[in-house]
Residue, then its C-alpha position, 0 to 999 in steps of 0.5 A: x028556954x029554947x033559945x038559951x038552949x040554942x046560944x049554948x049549942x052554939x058555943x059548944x058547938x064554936x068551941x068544941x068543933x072550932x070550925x063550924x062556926x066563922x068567927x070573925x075577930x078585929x084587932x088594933x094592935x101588933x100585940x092583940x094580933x099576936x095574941x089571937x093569932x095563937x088562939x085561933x081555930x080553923x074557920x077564924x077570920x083576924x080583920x086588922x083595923x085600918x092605920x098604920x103599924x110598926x113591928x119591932x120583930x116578925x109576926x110569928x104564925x104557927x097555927x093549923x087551919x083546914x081546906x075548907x075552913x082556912x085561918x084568915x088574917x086580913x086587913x079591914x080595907x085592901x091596902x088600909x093597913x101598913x106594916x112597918x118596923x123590924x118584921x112582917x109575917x113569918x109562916x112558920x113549919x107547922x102551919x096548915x092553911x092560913x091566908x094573908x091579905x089586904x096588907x101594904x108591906x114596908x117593913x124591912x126586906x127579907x122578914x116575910x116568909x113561908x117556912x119550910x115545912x109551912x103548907x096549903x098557904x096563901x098570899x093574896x091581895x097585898x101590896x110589897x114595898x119593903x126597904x133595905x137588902x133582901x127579898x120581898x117573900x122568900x117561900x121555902x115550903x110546899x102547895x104555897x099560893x101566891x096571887x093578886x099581889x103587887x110588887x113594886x118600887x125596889x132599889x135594893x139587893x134582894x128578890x121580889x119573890x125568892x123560891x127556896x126549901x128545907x136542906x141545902x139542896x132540896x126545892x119548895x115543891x108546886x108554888x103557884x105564882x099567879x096574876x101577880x103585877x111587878x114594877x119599877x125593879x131598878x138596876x140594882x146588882x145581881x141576885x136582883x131578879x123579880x122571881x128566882x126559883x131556886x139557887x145553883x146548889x139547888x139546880x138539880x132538884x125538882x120544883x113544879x113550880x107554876x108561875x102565870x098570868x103575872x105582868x111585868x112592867x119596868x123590871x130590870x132590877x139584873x139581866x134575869x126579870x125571871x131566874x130559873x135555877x131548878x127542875x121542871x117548872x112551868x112559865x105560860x100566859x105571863x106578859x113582859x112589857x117594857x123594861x122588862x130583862x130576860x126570862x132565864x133559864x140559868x140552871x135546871x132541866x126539863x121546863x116548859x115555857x110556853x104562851x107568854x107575850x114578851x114586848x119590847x123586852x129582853x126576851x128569853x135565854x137559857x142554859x140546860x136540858x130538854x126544855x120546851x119553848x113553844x107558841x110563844x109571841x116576841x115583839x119588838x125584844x132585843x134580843x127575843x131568843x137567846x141560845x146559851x152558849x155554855x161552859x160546863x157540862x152539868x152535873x159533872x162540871x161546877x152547878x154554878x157554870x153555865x150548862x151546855x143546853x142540850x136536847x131543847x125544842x124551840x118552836x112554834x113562836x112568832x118573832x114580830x119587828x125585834x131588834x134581834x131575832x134568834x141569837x146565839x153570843x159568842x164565848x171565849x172556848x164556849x161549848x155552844x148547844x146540842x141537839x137544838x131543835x129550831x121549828x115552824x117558827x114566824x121570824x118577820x122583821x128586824x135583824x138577821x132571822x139567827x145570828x149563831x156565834x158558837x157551835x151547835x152539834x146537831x141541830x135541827x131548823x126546819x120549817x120556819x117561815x121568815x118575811x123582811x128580816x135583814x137576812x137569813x144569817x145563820x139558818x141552813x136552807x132546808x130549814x126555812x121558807x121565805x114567804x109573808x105570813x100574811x100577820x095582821x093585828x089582833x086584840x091587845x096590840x098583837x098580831x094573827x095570822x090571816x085566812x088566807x096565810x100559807x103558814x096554816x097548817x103548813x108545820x112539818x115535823x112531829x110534836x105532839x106536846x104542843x097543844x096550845x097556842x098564844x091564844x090558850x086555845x087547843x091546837x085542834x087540826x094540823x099546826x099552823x106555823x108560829x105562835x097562833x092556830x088559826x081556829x075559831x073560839x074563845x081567846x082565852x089568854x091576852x096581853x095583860x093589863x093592870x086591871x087584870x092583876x094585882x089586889x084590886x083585880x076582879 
């Protein structure tokens, strides 16, 4: 009797509540999948049996799971399941919670999404290799995660990861792309970027986005790897390795890029307003920092000319043997920069320490310290030393300054917003020059590996 008493609690309680209780259901087929998808709860655990699946048209999720007890939909085995066909997952506007996991996509490019509207929800642990035009995951709501995935293996028009939202204007807000691994983005065409956050018409609006801890390797599908096209995001403690194009900063205002490691990449150009570069290492980049030269003055010029960057800091990185250091390209009645501020960076090794082929007004370079370059080039005296910083190498292939570097607490200037270096340790005393503090603690951010990313990653 007691026990009868008990199984049925447990089913008032399963169904009634809905989540109190996981319940964990397997499905073999598209269709049961979609059947359960509509009946599910929060708490509700769909584990799809390994094999492979083709869909005729996307999977359609509308459904609500809650913080605590989310809607999971997974694959039995990481990357035992293959979707193919017409369609992968579509999270549409009313769902709440819901995570995807464990799945190999080779469906048709552009037909997985976050909708707008879409919130809480999360990416995790699959691998994309869709076909055809269009992008792997486009994200159009808002408080998205997306994280441990693989994306690899494109040789179409299209994206990796497209950052959008609702209306014609308006951003996704605070998409949290994390320890992501991207690779083999062939050239391709434009619009080939392995992130994009926004588009042109887009610029001007605020995205919070935060992309980190995601690895690069062989993706150069256009010259943006990374297309920033919107407002206030952050980039950091991402590594772009061999083969990588540019981080760019095409359109947008007021983001932070700091504590990435680029080698042997493109490096790192940009356009716009009041961004931050800082405690950033580039080696062996061709070019490592690349000034835009501009030929619009946003907004009162066209969203899709190239903004006059003005008011933007650059400092506090180490440039480190490139081919080219800080470069500024030449443009036929270009408008050059404002207000660009070059301090207490490392510039040791390889081309002329700046190359600046166009006018920047007002510019400010000021402690940095430049060793075995081919020459000074473009910077004025008073804004450099020449002196070795005395780099010697470090964990993961990259170099720390010594005990004894006359670059230790040798910065000048004010600028209180750099409280991190290469390292993700905080910048305790009086700033060191370049991307490294010299100060005991644990490193807390490195060069990446493909051990440390991806869906099989700890």
């Amino acid at each position: 009797m007691k026990k009868m008493l008990f199984t049925g609690l447990m089913v008032l309680l399963t169904g009634h509540a809905g989540f109190l209780f996981a319940q964990n259901i397997t499905v073999h087929s598209i269709a049961a999948l979609g059947e359960e998808i509509n009946k599910a709860k929060p708490g509700t655990t769909l584990v799809v049996a390994d094999g492979v699946y083709t869909t005729k048209t996307p999977i359609s999720i509308e459904i609500q799971g809650t913080a605590d007890h989310p809607i999971v939909i997974r694959a039995a085995n990481v990357g035992g399941v293959e979707i193919r066909g017409a369609g992968g997952f579509v999270i549409g506007h009313t769902s709440r919670y819901v995570r995807i996991s464990g799945f190999k996509f080779t469906h048709e490019a552009g037909k997985t999404k976050i909708e707008a509207g879409a919130q809480f929800c999360r990416i995790t642990r699959n691998i994309f290799e869709c076909t055809g035009k269009g992008a792997y995951l486009t994200v159009s709501g808002n408080d998205n995660e997306i994280d441990h995935n693989t994306f690899q293996n494109k040789f179409t028009e299209g994206q990796m990861i497209s950052v959008q939202g609702p209306g014609s204007s308006e951003m996704a807000q605070r998409t949290w792309i994390h320890h992501n691994y991207f690779s083999n983005f062939t050239p391709t065409s434009n619009n080939c970027s392995s992130i994009q956050v926004g588009l042109s018409w887009r610029s001007l609006s605020p995205s919070h986005t935060l992309v980190e801890y995601n690895l690069f390797s062989q993706t150069r599908g256009e010259n943006e790897n990374i297309c920033n096209k919107s407002c206030d995001n952050i980039y950091r403690y991402n590594t772009f390795g061999d083969g990588v194009s540019e981080l760019s900063l095409r359109h947008g205002n007021r983001c932070e890029v700091y504590g990435n490691y680029f080698i042997g990449s493109e490096g790192l150009r940009f356009y716009g307003h009041q961004h931050k570069i800082y405690s950033n290492y580039f080696e062996k980049c061709n070019p490592a920092i690349n000034i835009g030269n501009g030929d619009g003055i946003v907004p009162k010029d066209k969203l899709t000319s190239h903004d006059r960057p003005d008011t933007v800091f650059i400092g506090f990185n180490t440039l480190y043997n490139n081919v080219k250091n800080v470069i500024m390209q030449g443009r036929k009645e270009g408008l050059g920069a404002t207000c660009i501020v070059v301090a207490n960076n490392i510039i040791q090794g390889g081309s002329v320490a700046a190359k600046i082929d166009g006018e920047i007004v007002h510019p400010t370079w000021e402690g940095n310290m430049i060793w075995k370059t081919d020459g000074i080039g473009s910077i004025p005296a008073g804004g450099y030393s020449k002196a070795d910083p005395l780099l010697v190498p470090g964990a993961k292939e990259t170099v720390h300054l010594q005990s004894k570097s006359p670059a230790i607490g040798a910065s000048v200037g004010a600028y209180p917003f750099v409280n991190v270096d290469i390292d993700g340790q905080v910048r305790k005393s009086r700033l060191d020059i370049g991307a490294d503090q010299s100060q005991k603690g644990k490193i807390l951010n490195h060069v990446l590996t493909v051990e440390e990313v991806g869906p099989n990653a700890k």
